[in-house]
C-alpha positions in Angstrom: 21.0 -11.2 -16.0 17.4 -12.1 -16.2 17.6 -15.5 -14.3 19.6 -13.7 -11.2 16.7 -11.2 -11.3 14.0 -13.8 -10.7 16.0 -15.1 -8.1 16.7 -11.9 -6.4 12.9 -11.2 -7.0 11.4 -14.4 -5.6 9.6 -14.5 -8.6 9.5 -17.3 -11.3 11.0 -16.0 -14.5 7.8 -16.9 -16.2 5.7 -14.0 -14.6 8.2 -11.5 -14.8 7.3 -9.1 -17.4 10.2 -7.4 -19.1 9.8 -4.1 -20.8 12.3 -2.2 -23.4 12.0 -0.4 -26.7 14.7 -2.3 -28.9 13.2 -5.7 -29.9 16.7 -7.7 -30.0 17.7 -7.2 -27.0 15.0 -6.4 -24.7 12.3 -8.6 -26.8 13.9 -11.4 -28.0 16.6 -11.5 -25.0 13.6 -11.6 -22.3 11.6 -14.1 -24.6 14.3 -16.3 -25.0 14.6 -16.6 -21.4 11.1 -17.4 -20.6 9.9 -14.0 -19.7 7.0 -12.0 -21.1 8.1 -9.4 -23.1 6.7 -5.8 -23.5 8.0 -3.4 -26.6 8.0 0.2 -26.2 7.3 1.4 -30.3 8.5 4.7 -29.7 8.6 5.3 -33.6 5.6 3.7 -34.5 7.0 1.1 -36.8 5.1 -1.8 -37.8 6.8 -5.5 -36.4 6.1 -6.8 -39.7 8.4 -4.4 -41.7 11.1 -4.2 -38.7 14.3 -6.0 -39.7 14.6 -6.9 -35.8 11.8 -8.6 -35.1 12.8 -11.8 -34.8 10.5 -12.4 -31.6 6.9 -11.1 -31.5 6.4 -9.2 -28.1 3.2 -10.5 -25.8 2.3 -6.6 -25.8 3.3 -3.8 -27.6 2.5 -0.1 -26.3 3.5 3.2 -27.4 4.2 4.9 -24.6 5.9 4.2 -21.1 2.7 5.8 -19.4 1.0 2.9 -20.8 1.7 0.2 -18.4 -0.2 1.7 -15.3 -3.5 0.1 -17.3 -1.6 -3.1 -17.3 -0.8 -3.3 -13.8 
């Protein structure tokens, strides 16, 4: 899925930031693939007590409204 949506996108996978709130497969799926991964902590949770963080996320926000500073 990510792959076809570089290619679709033009874009190499490498710059394509993906963003989701579940860290297996949002985080470590878009990591694994070569992407940059962005986690939503809705709950607040720390990534070093989560049992799925397996991959660290390049940026971690709390809110979806967040990401216009990024852009």
């Amino acid at each position: 899925m990510y792959h076809l949506a570089a290619e679709r996108l033009n874009v190499p996978i490498g710059e394509i930031l993906h963003v989701g709130d579940d860290l297996t497969t949002d985080v470590a799926g878009s990591i694994r693939c070569g992407m940059q991964a962005c986690w939503i902590n809705l709950f607040e949770g720390s990534l070093m007590q989560i049992n799925d963080s397996r991959l660290l996320p390049h940026i971690e926000i709390s809110r979806l409204a967040s990401l216009t500073t990024l852009i």
